[in-house]
C-alpha positions as CSV (number, residue, x, y, z in Angstrom):
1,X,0.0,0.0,0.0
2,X,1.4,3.2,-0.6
3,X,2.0,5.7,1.8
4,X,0.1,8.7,2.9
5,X,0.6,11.8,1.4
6,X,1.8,14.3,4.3
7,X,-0.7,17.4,4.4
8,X,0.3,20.3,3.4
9,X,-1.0,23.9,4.4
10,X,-2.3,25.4,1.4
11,X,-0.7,28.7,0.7
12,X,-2.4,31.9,0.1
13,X,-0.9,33.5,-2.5
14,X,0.4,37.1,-2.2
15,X,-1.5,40.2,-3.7
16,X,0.8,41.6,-6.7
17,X,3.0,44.6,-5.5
18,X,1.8,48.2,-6.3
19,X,3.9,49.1,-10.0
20,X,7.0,50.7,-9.3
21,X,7.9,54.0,-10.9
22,X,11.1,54.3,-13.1
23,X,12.5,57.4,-11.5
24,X,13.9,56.0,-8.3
25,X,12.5,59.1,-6.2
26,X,9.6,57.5,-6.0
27,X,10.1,54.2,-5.0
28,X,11.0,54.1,-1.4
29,X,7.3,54.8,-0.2
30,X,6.5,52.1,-1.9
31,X,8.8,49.2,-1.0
32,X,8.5,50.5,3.0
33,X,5.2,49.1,2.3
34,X,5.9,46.4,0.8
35,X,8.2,45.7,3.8
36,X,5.9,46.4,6.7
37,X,3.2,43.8,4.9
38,X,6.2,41.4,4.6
39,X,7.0,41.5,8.4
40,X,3.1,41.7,9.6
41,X,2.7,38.1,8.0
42,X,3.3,35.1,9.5
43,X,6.3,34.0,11.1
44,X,6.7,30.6,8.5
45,X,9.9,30.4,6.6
46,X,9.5,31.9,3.4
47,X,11.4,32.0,0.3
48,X,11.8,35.0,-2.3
49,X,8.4,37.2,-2.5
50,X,7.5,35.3,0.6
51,X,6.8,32.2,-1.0
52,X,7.8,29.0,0.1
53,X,10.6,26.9,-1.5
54,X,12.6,29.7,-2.7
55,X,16.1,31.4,-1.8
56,X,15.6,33.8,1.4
57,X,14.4,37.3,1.2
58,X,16.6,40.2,1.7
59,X,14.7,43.6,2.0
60,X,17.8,45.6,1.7
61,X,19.0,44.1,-1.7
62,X,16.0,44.4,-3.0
63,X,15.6,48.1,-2.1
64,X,18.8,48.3,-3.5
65,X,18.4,46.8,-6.7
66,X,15.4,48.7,-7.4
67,X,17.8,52.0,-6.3
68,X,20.5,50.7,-9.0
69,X,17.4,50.2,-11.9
70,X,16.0,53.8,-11.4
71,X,19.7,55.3,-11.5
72,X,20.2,53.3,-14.9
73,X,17.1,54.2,-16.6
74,X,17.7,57.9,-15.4
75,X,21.3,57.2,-16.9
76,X,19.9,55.7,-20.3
77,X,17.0,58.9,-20.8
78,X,20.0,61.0,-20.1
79,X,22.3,59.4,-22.6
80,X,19.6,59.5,-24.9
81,X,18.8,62.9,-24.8
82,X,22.2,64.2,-25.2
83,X,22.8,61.8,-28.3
84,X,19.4,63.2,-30.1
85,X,20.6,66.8,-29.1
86,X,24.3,66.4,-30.5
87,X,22.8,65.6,-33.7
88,X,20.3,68.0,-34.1
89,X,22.7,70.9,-33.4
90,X,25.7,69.1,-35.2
91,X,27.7,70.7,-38.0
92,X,29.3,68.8,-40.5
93,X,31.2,71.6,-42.0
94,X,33.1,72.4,-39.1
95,X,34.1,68.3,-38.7
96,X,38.2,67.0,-39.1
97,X,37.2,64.2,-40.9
98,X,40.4,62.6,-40.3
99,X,39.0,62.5,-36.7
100,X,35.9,61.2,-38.0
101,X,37.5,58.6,-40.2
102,X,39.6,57.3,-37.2
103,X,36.5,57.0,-34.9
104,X,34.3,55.1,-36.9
105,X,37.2,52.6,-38.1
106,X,37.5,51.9,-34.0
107,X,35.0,49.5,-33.8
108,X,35.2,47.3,-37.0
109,X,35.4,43.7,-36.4
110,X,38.7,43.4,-38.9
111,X,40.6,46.1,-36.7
112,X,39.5,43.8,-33.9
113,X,40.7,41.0,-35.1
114,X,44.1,42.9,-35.5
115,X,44.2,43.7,-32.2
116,X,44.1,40.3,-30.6
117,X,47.0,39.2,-33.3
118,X,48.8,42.8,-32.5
119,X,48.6,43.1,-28.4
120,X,50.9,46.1,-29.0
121,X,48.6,47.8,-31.1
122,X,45.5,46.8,-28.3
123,X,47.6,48.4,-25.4
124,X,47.9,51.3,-27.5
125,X,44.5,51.7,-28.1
126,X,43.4,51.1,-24.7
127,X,45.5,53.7,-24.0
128,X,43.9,55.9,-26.5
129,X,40.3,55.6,-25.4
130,X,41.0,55.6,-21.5
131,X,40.4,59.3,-20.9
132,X,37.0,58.4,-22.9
133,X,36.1,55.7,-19.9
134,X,36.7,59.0,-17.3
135,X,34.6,61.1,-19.0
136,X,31.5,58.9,-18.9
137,X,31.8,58.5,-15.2
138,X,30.0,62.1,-15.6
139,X,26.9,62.3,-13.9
140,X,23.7,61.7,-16.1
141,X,22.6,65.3,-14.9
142,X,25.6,67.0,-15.2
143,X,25.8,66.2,-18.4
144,X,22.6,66.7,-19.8
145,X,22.7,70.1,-17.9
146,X,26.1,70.7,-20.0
147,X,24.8,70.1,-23.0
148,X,20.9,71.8,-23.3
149,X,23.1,74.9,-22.0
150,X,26.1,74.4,-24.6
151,X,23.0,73.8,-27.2
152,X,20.9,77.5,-25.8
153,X,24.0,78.9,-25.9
154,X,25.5,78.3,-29.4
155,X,21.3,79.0,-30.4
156,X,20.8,82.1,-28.9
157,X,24.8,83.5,-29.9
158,X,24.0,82.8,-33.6
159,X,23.9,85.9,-36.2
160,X,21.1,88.2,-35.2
161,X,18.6,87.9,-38.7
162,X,18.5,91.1,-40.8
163,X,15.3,92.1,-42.1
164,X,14.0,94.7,-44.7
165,X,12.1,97.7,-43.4
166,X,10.1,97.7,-46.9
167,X,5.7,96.7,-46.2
168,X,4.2,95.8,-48.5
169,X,1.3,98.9,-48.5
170,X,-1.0,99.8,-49.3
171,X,-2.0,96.2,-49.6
172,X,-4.5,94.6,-52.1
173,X,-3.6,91.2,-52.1
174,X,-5.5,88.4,-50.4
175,X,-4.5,87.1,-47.0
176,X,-5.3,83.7,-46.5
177,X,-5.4,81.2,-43.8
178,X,-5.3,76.9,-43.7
179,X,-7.6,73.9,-43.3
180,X,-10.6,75.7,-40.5
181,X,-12.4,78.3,-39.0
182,X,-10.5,78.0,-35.1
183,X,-13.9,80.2,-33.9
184,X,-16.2,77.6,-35.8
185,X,-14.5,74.5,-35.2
186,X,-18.1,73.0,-34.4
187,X,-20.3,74.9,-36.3
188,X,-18.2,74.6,-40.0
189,X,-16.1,71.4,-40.1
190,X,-14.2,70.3,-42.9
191,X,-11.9,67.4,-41.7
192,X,-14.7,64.2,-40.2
193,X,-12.3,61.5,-40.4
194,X,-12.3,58.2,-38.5
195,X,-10.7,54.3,-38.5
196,X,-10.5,51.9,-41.3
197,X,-11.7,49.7,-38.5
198,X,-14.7,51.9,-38.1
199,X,-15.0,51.3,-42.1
200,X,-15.1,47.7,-41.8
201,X,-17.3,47.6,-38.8
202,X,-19.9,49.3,-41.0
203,X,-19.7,46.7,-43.5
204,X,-22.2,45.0,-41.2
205,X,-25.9,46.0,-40.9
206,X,-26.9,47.8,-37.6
207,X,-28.6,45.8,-35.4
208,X,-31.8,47.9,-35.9
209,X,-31.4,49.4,-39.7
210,X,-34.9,51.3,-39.2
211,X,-33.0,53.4,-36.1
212,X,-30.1,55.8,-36.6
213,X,-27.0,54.1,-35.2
214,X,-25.7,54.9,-31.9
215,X,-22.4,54.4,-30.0
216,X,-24.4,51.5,-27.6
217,X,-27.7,50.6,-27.8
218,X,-27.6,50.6,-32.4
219,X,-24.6,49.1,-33.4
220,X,-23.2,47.3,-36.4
221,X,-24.2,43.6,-36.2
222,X,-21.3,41.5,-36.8
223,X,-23.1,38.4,-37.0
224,X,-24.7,39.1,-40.3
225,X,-22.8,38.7,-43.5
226,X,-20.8,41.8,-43.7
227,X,-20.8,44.1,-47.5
228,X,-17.9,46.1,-48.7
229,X,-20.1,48.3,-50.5
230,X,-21.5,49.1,-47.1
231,X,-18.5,50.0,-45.7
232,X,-17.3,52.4,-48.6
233,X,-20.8,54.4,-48.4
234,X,-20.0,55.4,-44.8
235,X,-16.5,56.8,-45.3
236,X,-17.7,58.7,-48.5
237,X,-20.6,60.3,-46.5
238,X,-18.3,61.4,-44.0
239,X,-16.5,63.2,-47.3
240,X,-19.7,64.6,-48.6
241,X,-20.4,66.8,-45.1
242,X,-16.8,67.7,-45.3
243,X,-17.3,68.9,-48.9
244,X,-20.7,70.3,-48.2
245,X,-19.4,72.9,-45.6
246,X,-16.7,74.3,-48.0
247,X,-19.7,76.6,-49.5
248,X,-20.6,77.7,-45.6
249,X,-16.8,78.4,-45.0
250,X,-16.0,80.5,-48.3
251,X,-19.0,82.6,-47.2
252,X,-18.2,83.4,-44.2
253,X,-14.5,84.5,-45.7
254,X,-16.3,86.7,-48.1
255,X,-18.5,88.3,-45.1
256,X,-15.0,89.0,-43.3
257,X,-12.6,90.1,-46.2
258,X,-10.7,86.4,-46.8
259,X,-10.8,85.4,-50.1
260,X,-7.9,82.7,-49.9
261,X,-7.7,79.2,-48.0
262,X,-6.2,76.0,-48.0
263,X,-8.7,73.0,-48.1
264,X,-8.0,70.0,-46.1
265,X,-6.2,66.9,-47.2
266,X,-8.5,65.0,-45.2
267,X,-11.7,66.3,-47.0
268,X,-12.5,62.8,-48.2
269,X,-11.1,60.2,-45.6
270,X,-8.8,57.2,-47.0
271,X,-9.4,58.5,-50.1
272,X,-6.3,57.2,-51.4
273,X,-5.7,54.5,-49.4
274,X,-4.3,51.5,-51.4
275,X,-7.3,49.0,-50.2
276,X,-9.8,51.3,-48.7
277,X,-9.7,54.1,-51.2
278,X,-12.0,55.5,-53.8
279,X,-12.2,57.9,-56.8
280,X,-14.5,61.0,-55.8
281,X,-16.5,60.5,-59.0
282,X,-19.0,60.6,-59.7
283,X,-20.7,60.3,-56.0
284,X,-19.1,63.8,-54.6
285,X,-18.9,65.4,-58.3
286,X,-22.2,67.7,-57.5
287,X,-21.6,68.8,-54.0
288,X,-17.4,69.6,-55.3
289,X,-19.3,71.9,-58.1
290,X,-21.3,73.7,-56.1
291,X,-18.5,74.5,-54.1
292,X,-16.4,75.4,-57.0
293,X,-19.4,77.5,-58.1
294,X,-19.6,79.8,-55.3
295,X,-15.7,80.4,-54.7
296,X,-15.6,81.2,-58.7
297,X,-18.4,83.6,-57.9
298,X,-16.8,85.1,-54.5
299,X,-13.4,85.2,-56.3
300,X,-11.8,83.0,-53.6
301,X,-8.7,81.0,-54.3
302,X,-8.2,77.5,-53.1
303,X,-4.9,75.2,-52.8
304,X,-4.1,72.0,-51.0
305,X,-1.3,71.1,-49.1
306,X,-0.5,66.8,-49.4
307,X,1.0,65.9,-45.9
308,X,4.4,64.9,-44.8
309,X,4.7,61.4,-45.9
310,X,3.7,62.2,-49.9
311,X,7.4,62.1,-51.0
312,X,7.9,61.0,-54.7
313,X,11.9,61.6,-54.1
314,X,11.8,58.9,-51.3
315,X,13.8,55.8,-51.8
316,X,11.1,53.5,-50.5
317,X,9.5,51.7,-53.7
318,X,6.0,51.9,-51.2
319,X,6.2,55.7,-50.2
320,X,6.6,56.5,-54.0
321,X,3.4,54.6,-54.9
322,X,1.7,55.5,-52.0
323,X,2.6,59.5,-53.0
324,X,1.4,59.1,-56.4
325,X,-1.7,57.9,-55.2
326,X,-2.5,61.0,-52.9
327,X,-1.4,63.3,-56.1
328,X,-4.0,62.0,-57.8
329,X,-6.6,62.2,-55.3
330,X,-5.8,66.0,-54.1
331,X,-6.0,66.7,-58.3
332,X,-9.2,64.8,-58.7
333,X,-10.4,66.8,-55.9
334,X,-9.2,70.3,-57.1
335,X,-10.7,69.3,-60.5
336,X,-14.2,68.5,-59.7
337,X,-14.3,71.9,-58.4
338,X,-14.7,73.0,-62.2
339,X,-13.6,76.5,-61.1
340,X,-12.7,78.9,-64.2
341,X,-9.7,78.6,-66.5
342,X,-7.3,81.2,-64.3
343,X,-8.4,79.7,-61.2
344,X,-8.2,76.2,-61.7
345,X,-4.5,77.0,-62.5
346,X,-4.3,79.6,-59.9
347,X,-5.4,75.8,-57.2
348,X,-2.0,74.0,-56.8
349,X,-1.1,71.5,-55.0
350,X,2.1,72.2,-52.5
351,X,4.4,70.0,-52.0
352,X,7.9,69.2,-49.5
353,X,10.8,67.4,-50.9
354,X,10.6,65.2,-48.2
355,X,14.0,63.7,-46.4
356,X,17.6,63.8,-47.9
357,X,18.6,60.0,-47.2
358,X,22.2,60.7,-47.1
359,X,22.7,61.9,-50.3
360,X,20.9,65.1,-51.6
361,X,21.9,64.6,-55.2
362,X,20.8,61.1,-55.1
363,X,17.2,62.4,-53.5
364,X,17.1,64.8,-56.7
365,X,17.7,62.4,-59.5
366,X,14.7,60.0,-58.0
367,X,12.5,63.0,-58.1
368,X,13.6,63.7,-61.6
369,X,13.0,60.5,-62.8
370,X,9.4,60.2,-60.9
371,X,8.6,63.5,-61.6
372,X,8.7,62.8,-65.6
373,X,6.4,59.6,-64.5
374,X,3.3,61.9,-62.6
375,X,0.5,62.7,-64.9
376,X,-0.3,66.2,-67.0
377,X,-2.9,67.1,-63.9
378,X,-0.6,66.4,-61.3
379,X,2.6,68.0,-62.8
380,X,0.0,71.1,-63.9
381,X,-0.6,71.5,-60.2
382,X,2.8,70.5,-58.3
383,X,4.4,73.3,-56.4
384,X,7.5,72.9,-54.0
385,X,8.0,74.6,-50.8
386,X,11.4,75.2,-48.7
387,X,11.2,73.5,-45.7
388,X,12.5,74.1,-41.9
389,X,14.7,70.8,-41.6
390,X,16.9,69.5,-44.8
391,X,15.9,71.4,-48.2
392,X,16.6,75.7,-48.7
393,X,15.7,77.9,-51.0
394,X,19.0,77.4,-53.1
395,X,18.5,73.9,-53.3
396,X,15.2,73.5,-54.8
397,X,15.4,76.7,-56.9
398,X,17.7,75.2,-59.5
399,X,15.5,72.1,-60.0
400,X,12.2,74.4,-60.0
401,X,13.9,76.3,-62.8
402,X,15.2,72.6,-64.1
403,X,11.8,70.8,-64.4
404,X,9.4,74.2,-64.5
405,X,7.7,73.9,-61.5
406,X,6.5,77.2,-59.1
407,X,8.7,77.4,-55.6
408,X,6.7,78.5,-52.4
409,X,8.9,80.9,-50.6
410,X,8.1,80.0,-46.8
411,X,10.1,82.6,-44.8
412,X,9.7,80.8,-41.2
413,X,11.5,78.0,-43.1
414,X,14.3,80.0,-44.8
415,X,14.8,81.5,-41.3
416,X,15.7,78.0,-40.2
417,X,17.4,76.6,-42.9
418,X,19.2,79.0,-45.1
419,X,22.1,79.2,-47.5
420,X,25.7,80.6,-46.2
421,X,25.6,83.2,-48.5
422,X,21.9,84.5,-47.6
423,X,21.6,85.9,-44.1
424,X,18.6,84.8,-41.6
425,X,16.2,87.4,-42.0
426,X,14.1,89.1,-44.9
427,X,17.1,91.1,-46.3
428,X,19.0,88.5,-48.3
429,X,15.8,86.6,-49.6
430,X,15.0,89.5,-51.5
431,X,17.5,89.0,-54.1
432,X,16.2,85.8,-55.4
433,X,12.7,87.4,-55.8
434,X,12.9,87.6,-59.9
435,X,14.0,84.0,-59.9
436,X,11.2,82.7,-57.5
437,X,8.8,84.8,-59.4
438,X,9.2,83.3,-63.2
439,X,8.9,79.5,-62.2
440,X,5.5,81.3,-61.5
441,X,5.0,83.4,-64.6
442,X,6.3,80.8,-67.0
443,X,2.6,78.6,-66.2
444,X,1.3,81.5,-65.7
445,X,-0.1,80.8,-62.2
446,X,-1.0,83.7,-59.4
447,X,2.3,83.6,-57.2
448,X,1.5,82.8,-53.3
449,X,3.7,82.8,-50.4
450,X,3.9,81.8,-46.9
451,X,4.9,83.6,-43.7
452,X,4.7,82.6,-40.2
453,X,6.6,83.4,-37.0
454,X,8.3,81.3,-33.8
455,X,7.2,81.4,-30.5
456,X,8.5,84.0,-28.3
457,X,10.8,81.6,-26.1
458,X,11.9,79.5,-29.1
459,X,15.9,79.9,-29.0
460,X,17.1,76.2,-30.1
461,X,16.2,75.0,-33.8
462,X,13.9,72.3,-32.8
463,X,11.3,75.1,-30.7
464,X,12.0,77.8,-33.4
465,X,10.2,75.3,-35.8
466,X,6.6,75.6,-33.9
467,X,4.6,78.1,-35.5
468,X,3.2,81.0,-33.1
469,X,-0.5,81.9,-32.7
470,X,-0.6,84.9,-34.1
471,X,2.2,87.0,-36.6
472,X,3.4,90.9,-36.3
473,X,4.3,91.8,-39.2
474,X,4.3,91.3,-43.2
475,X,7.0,90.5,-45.1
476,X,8.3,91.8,-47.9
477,X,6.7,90.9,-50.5
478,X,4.4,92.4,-53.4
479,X,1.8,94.2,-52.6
480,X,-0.8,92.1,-54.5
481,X,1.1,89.1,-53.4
482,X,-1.3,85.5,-52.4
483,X,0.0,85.6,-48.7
484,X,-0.9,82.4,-46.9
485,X,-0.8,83.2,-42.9
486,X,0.3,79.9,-41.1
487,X,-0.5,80.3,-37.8
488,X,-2.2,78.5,-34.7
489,X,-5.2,80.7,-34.8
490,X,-6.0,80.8,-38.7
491,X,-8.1,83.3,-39.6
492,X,-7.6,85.4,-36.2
493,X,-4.1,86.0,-36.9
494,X,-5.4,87.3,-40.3
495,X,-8.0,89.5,-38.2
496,X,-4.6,90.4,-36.2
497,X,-3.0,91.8,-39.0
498,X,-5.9,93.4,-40.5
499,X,-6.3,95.6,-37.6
500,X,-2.0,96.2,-37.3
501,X,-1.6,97.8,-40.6
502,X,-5.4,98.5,-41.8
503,X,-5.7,96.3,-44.4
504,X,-9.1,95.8,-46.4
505,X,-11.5,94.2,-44.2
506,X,-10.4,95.4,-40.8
507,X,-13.5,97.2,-39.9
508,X,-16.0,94.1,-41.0
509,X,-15.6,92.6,-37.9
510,X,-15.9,92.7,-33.8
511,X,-14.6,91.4,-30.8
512,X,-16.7,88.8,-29.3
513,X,-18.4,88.8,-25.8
514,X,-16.4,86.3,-23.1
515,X,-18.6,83.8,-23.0
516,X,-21.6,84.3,-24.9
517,X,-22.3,83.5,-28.5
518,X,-25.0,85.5,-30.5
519,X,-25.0,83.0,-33.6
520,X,-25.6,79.8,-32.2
521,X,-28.2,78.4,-30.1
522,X,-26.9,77.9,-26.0
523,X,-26.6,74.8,-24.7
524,X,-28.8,75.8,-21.8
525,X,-32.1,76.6,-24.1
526,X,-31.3,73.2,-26.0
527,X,-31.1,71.1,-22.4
528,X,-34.2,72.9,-21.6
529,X,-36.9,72.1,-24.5
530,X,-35.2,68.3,-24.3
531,X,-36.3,68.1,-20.7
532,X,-39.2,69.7,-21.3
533,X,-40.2,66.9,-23.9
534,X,-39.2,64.0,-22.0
535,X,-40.6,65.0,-18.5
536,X,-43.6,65.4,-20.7
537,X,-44.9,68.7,-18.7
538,X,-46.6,70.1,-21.7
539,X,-48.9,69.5,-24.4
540,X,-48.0,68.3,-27.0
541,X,-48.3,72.0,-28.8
542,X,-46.8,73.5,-26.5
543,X,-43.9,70.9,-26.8
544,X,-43.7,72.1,-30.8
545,X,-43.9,76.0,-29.6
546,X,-41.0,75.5,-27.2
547,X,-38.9,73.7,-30.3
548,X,-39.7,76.1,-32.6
549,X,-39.0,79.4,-29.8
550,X,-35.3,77.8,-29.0
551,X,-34.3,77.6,-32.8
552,X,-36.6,79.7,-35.0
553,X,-34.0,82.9,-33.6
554,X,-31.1,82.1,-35.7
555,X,-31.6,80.6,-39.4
556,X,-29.2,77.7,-40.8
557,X,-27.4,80.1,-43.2
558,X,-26.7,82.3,-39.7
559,X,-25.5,79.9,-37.6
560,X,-21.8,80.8,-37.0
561,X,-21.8,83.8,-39.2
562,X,-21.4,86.2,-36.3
563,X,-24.6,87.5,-35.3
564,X,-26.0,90.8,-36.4
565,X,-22.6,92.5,-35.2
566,X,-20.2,90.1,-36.3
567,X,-18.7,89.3,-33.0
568,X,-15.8,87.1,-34.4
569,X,-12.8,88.5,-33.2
570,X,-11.4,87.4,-29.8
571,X,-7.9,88.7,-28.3
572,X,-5.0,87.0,-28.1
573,X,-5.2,84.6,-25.4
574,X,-8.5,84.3,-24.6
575,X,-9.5,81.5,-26.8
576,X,-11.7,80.6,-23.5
577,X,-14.3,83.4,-24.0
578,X,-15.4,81.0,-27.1
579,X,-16.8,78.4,-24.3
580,X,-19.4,78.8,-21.4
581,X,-17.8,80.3,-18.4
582,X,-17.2,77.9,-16.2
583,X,-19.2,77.9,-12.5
584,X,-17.2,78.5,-9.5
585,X,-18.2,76.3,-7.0
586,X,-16.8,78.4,-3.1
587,X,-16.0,76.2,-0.5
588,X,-17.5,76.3,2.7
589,X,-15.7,77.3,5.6
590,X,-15.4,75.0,8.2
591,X,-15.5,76.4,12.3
592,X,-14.7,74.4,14.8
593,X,-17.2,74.6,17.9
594,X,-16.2,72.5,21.2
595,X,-14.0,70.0,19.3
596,X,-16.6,69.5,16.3
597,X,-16.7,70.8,13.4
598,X,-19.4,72.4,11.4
599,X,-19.8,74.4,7.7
């Protein structure tokens, strides 16, 4: 007979430990915790953790272990840090590339190989990089303190820009602005979007098809068969209300003096997505017509601008495809708009060169070569802009002169990256105006430019990139010159500069009332009627009067005009007037009376 199991306790396993934070300042709360739970338990013989079977348990390695982790991962953020800053303030032209050659050859695995044949040659080596193994003994602080100063520093010590003191007044050009109305974000929306998962979840039916759908009690029904056709109707209704509200915005640019914006990339969602995308016509042909009608009739000029990753110079077979793709849609898009002959010209398409990959001349023969393979439409609307990180004005002129294509002078960009022999500033840019300007009269297109400004605490070249909310000036340009304002507040900073300098327009619009809007309907009045209805206190005629009170004061064509005294301006700063003044809730003083206390 075989013997008895012996009976063992069963053994209550131990809740899991409360996450420990990276930084090591945070951690000795909690492992004292953990510590005064280990030594409240019971007094059994435990292993690691406190389980059973295991090596013992040593609270003071452990607390020191978790010390040495947080001082490494401080160590590696630091490293990290220092290596991404050294490169992004590096210059290459100031290198001794024997130094460089000597440095890279250090680690090959032949020279390695030499060295353990050659000990001589090891020890001299050793030798060599010894002073190297001092320096990193550095604190991580130190050195990252060293080296944002070293990077302010060089930054703020760099020439001081020289600008021209010519404006361009009086001014009868058109000031324009990109993508949406930042005061009508809600009201005039031009960039729905959503998931391709939400595009194949609405393959399937809804669960009710005779109700409108609904985030939780109407959604798509997985468990019928699903229908592609289905899927590609939802995504292209989400393009038609973004196309439909280009007529509200253009008219409310008229109202205010703007008669030049950039459309939205993402006016049709996945558009030109390789398995999710579709050709506008003919579904959004009508509503892209209208639209073109009424800017034709407003004389308002539209452009596109495809995003960062449409790069036809890239070396990435994909990214080439992909970018040829997203031309095409942006020119099917700009075409359906059937705008007049000058206009439909005057509509590019702007465009970055994209990255330099190592080797800029390499970078421009791709583009050559899949420049020449674009079609008529696309190369009748390509346009190339300067950019703030790899490509100047000198090196995209020649090729703009090269394959006849317009350049977009950007002057926030040429501030950042700029040729040696043109200054930072306004000054120098000046000369290449004649160029700049024939690679736009040779296709006879309206010239446009773009000015924006850093931030007032930007002194590094990474926070000199981000674009400020509003600008101060205008550049000098033409005075009939297509000026495209990129800044965080769109059309305000146009309203900024209107009321600087006096342009056209500055006197068709108002400052708006903190809090309060006089073209839309408050939230208050809606909540109201809707608990009026369900609570069902009324009649039912009353219920219609009460709907028909809270809307019938403002029309659908003057929602989010303004109001009767175009209150559409707001100061700098106080984007919060826009929204419903928050309620402040006063706390209640508490008074102590005979060891109790009462409010």
């Amino acid at each position: 007979m075989a013997p008895k199991r012996k009976k063992v306790e069963p053994v209550v396993a131990e809740p899991p430990a409360a996450k420990v934070r990276r930084s090591s300042r945070k951690i000795n709360g909690v492992i004292n915790q953990q510590f005064d739970d280990l030594h409240h338990q019971d007094d059994a013989p435990k292993g690691t953790f406190g389980l059973a079977g295991g090596p013992s348990f040593s609270p003071e390695a452990f607390q020191r272990t978790m010390k040495e982790l947080g001082e490494m991962g401080l160590k590696l953020q630091s490293a990290v840090k220092r290596q991404r800053l050294a490169v992004e303030t590096s210059d290459l032209s100031k290198c001794d590339p024997e130094r460089v050659r000597e440095e890279a050859t250090r680690t090959r695995p032949a020279l390695k190989r030499r060295a353990k044949e050659n000990p001589e040659e090891a020890t001299e080596q050793k030798v060599v990089e010894k002073p190297k193994v001092v320096e990193q003994t550095e604190t991580a602080d130190t050195s990252e303190a060293n080296a944002d100063a070293e990077t302010i520093e060089r930054s703020a010590r760099r020439p001081p820009p020289v600008n021209s003191d010519v404006l361009p007044l009086p001014w009868k050009g058109r000031l324009g602005y990109s993508l949406l109305i930042s005061i009508e974000a809600n009201a005039i929306f031009s960039s729905r979007t959503c998931r391709i998962s939400s595009i194949i979840d609405h393959r399937y039916p809804l669960q009710d098809p005779t109700q409108p759908e609904h985030p939780t009690k109407n959604r798509p029904d997985k468990t019928k068969p699903p229908d592609v056709q289905r899927g590609l109707k939802f995504v292209q209704d989400l393009g038609l209300a973004n196309a439909r509200d280009i007529v509200k915005m253009l008219r409310w640019n008229d109202k205010y003096g703007i008669r030049f914006m950039r459309l939205s990339s993402e006016m049709f969602p996945f558009a030109s997505h390789q398995e999710h995308g579709y050709k506008l016509a003919p579904f959004a042909a009508d509503v892209l017509a209208e639209a073109g009608k009424v800017a034709a009739e407003l004389g308002h000029r539209l452009t596109t601008h495809p995003g960062q990753y449409t790069q036809i110079a890239s070396p990435r077979k994909e990214v080439v495809v992909a970018s040829f793709r997203d031309l095409e849609y942006h020119d099917e898009m700009l075409s359906l708009l059937t705008l007049p002959e000058q206009m439909d010209r005057d509509a590019v398409m702007i465009l970055h060169m994209g990255g330099v990959y190592g080797d800029k001349a390499a970078t421009l023969d791709r583009f050559r070569e899949n420049y020449s393979r674009l079609t008529e439409g696309v190369k009748k609307r390509l346009v190339l802009e300067n950019d703030d990180v790899s490509w100047s004005v000198h090196d995209l002129l020649p090729i703009c002169e090269e394959l006849n294509i317009p350049l977009v002078l950007d002057y926030h960009h040429h501030n950042i990256i700029f040729d040696s022999s043109v200054r930072e500033g306004t000054l120098d840019i000046m000369s290449l105006y004649d160029r700049i300007e024939k690679t736009w009269s040779r296709k006879n297109i309206k010239q446009k430019m773009h000015y924006s400004e850093p931030t007032a605490d930007a002194v590094t070249p990474r926070d000199r990139r981000k674009h400020s909310a509003r600008v101060k000036v205008l550049p000098p340009c033409k005075p009939d010159m297509d000026l495209m304002i990129e800044a965080k507040d769109k059309e305000q900073a146009v309203f900024e500069l209107m009321r600087t300098f006096k342009l056209p327009g500055w006197d068709l619009f108002n400052d708006v009332v903190p809090y309060e809007r006089d073209d839309e309907i408050s939230k208050e009045a809606i909540r109201e009627a809707k608990r009026a209805i369900k609570k069902n206190k009324k009649s039912d005629n009353d219920k219609e009067e009460r709907e028909s009170d809270s809307q019938s004061t403002i029309s659908p064509e003057d929602f989010g005009m303004g109001g009767p005294q175009s209150r559409v301006y707001w100061p700098l700063g106080m984007e919060e007037w826009l929204r419903p003044k928050k309620r402040e809730v006063s706390k209640k003083e508490k008074v102590s009376v005979d060891g109790e206390e009462y409010t």
